[in-house]
N, C-alpha and C positions, 0 to 999 in steps of 0.2 A: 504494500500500500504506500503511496507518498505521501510526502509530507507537505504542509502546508509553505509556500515560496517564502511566506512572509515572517517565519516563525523566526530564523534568525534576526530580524530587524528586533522583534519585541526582547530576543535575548540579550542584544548589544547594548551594554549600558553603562559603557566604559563613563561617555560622556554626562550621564545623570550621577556618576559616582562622580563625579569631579567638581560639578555642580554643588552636589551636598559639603563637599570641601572647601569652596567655597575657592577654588583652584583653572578652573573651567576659562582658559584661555585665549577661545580661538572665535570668528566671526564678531567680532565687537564692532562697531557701527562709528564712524567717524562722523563728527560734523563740522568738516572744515579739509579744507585743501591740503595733501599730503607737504608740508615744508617740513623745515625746520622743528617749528611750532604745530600741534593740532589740538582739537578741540573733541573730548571724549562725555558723553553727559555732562557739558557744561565746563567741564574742566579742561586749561590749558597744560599740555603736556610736550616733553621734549622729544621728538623723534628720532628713533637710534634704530628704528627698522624698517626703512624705505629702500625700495629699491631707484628711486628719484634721483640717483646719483650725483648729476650736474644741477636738479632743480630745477631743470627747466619749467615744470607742471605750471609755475607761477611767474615765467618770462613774459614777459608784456607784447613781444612782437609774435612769440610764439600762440599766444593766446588771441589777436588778432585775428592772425592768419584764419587758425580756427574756426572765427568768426566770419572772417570772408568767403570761407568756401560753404559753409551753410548759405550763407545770401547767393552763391550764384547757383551751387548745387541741390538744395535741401539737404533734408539729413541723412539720406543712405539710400544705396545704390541699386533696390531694390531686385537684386539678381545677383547669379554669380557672375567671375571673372571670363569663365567661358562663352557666356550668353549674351545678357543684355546690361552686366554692371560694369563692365571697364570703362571708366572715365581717363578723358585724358592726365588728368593729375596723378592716375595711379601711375602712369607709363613715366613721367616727368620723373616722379621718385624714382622709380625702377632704373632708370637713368643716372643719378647721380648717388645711388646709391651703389652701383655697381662700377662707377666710379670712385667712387670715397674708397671703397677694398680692393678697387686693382682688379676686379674682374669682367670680361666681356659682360655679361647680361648676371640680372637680376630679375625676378618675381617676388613679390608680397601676397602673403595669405592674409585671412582672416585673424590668425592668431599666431604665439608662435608655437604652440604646442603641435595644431594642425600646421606648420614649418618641418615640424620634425616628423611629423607623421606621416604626411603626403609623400615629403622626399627620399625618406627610406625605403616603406612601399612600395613607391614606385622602381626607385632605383635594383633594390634585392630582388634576385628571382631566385626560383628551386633550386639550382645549381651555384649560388654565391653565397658566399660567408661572412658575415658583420662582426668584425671583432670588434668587440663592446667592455669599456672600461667598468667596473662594477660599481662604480658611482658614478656615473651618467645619471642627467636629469630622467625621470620619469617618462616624459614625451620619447626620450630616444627609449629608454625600453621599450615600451608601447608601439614606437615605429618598427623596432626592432619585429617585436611578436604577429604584428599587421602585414609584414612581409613574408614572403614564402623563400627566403634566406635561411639557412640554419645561423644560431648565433654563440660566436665562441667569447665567452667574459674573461676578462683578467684581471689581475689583481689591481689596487685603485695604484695610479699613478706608478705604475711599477713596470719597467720594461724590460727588465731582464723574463718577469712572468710572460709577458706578451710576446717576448721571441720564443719562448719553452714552449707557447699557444701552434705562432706561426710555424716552428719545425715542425710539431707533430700537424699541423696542415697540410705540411705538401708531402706527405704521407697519402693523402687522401686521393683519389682518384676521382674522375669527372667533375672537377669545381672548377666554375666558368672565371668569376672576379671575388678578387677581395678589397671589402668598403671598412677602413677603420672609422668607427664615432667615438667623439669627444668631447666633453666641455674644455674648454680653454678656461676659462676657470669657473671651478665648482663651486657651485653656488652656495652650500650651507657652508663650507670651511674658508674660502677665499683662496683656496687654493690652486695654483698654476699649473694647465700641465706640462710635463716636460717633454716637450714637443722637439730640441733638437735632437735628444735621443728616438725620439718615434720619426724622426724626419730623415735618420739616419738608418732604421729598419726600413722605411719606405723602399732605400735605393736596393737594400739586399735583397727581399721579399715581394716588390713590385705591387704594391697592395695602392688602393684611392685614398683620401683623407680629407674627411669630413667634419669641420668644427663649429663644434656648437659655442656661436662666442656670445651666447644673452646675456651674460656678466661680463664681460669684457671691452666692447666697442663703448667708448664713453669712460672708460673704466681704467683703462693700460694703454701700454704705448704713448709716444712722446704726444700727438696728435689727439689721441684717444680710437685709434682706427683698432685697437684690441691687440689679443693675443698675439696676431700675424707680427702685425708693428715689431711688438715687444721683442718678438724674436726674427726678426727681418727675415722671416720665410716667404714671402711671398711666392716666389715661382715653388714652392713646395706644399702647400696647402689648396687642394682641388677643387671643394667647397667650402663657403662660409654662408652659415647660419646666425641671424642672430633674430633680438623681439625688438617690438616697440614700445613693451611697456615696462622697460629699466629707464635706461637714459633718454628715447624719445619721448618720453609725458605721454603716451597714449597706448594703442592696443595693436594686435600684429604682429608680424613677421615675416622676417626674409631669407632666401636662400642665392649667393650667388656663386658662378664658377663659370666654366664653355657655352658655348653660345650652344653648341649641339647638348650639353647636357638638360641647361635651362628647356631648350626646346620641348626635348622629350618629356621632362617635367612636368611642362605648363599642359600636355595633351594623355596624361597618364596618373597626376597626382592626384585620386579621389578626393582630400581634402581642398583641394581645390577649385578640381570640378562643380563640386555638389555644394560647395558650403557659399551663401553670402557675401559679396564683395566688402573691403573694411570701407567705411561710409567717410562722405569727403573730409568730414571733419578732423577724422584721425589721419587720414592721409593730410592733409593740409597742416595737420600736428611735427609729424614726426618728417615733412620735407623742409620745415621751420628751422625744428632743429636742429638737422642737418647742416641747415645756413649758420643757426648761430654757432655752432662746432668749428667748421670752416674757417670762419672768420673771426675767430678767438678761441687760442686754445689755450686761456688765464683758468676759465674752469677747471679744464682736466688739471690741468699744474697745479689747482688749488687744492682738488680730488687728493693727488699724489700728497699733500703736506700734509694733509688733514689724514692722513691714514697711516701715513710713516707717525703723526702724534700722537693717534690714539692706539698704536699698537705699541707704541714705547709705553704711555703714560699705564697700559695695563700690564704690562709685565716689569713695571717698575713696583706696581700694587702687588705684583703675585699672581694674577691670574694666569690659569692656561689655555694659552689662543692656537695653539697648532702652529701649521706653519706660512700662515697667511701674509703675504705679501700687498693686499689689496684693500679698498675702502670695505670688503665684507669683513670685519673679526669675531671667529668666534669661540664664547666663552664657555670651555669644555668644564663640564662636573661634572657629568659622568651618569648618577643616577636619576630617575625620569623625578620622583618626588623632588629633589635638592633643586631642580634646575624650574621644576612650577613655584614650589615656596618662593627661590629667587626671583623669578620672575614676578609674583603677584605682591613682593616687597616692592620690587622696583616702581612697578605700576603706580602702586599706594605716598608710593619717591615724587610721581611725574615724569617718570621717564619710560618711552614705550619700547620694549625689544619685544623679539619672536623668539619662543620657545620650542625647537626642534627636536623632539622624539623620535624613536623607532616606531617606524623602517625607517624612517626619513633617513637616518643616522642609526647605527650600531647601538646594540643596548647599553654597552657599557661609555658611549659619547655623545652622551645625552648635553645640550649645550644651548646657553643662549646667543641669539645670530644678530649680532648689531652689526647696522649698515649704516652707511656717511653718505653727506652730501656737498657740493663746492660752495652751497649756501649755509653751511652751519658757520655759525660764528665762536668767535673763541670761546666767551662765554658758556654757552651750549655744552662745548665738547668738556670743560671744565666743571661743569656741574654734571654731566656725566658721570665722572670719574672718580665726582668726590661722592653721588648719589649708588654706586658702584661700588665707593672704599665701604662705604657706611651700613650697606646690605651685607658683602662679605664679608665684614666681621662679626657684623650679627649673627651670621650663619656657618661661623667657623669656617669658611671656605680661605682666606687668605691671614 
């Protein structure tokens, strides 16, 4: 006899147990524009978990623009990209954004999760193999499982594992290509990956390379063109992926690389095909920003000051940040209760982090994920830290 579909919902009550804890962390309701500053039930608090990087969300031309493509466009595109929603705005972006990375053509999805979904799907058939880092974002597992590619995992950041993967590959008989995914940097830890050692497997192994840089364009590199930048790989990196909703202030994603690749994409990636075009006004957001990036790159250098200060200022406290190089730090405790208590001190502090659990992270790197902005100001970063010293010694943690 079956069982009712439903019965595990009524089971699952992680989230009412946490509730009664009064620990209950996640979907809180903002009322006020992601800065610096937000406004939570009335309360003004300091943001340390945006992924708003540069700040643009509150750029004055950036938010114009927005506003002028509503007035010529209305508000969405009512179709997909394949049919009846490509506006010429989108194709403008797709233009200078495949320019900004140094690559023939570019495409914009709706999201960037469907970025990662569309493009691996399409690209993996029965006979190719995704070698997939084991902390990869979600969307690339997902793309991974959506394709008909078998997928080989390696250890996080670890290449000596990923060659030990690729020998026992060419073991194997009938595999057509090999596609490596990756974050260029990982999103919960802020960590890099190390790309000239995987750039240096490419030449042996002959494999494609695909990176996911939603953390990084805005983020690294002198310019802020990402991870490529950072390690001037450019002729060695075949796609880049990244979203629009870290450093562009809006929603989306893109994937760019060969003109024959894009092609095939734009006429085989389901999430493409099927799903709603992103509506003018995000487009009109995130081609903004692009301008402002361009034409000053005092942000991103400001990004870079602001995250070499608060990774010193917390390991000068004692805390353990891994091995982050970047505006994400995050603060490892290990246990999932240690890291909610901290967390709902801090809140009760004014200051807003994200509390990452397993899966997200390993049971035992349980950690809260603060992220920076080029618009926090010193102050900000400094009542942080003292709002940070004052939780962790409450809590024996430092």
């Amino acid at each position: 006899m079956t069982k009712d579909l439903f019965d595990k919902c009524a089971a699952y009550t992680r989230h009412i147990e946490a509730h009664e804890m009064g620990l209950y962390p996640y979907f809180i309701p903002l009322s006020s524009s992601t800065g610096p500053e937000v406004i939570v039930k009335g309360k003004k608090m300091i943001m340390a978990g945006s992924n708003n990087y540069l700040g643009l969300t509150q750029h004055p031309y950036v938010n114009e623009q927005a506003r002028k493509a509503i007035e010529k466009y209305g508000t969405g595109c009512t179709g997909s990209r394949f049919l009846n929603g490509t506006i010429d705005l989108h194709e403008e972006l797709e233009n200078k954004l495949a320019k900004f990375v140094k690559k023939e053509k570019c495409l914009v999805f709706s999201t960037g999760f469907q970025t990662n979904l569309g493009t691996i799907s399409a690209l993996a058939g029965k006979n190719d193999i995704i070698l997939c880092d084991r902390q990869n974002h979600a969307s690339i597992i997902d793309g991974c499982r959506l394709s008909f590619g078998e997928i080989a995992k390696y250890k996080h950041n670890d290449t000596e594992d990923l060659e030990r993967v690729l020998t026992k590959i060419q073991d194997k008989p009938d595999v057509d290509g090999l596609l490596l995914v990756t974050d260029g940097v990982f999103s919960m830890t802020g960590t890099i990956v190390d790309l000239p050692e995987i750039v240096k497997l490419k030449k042996k192994y002959k494999f494609r390379i695909m990176l996911d840089d939603a953390h990084g364009v805005g983020v690294i590199g002198k310019t802020g063109r990402g991870t490529t930048e950072h390690f001037n790989a450019w002729e060695s990196i075949d796609l880049i992926m990244g979203t629009f909703s870290k450093t562009f202030a809006s929603l989306g994603g893109f994937v760019a690389g060969p003109s024959v690749v894009m092609d095939y994409i734009q006429h085989n990636a389901r999430s493409l095909i099927f799903s709603a075009a992103m509506p003018p006004s995000a487009v009109a957001t995130v081609k903004a920003c692009l301008e402002v990036m361009e034409k000053d790159a005092s942000l991103v250098q400001k990004l870079h000051e602001t995250a070499k200060y608060m990774i010193k200022g917390y390991k000068q406290l004692g805390f353990e940040t891994g091995n982050t190089e970047t505006a994400i730090i995050p603060i490892i405790l290990g246990e999932m209760e240690l890291v909610l208590r901290f967390w709902k001190l801090l809140f009760e502090e004014g200051v807003y982090v994200n509390p990452i659990l397993s899966p997200a992270v390993p049971e035992d790197m349980c950690l809260l994920r603060t992220s920076y902005m080029a618009t926090h100001k010193k102050e900000h970063l400094d009542s942080i830290l003292q709002k940070f010293e004052k939780v962790g010694k409450k809590l024996g943690v430092i």
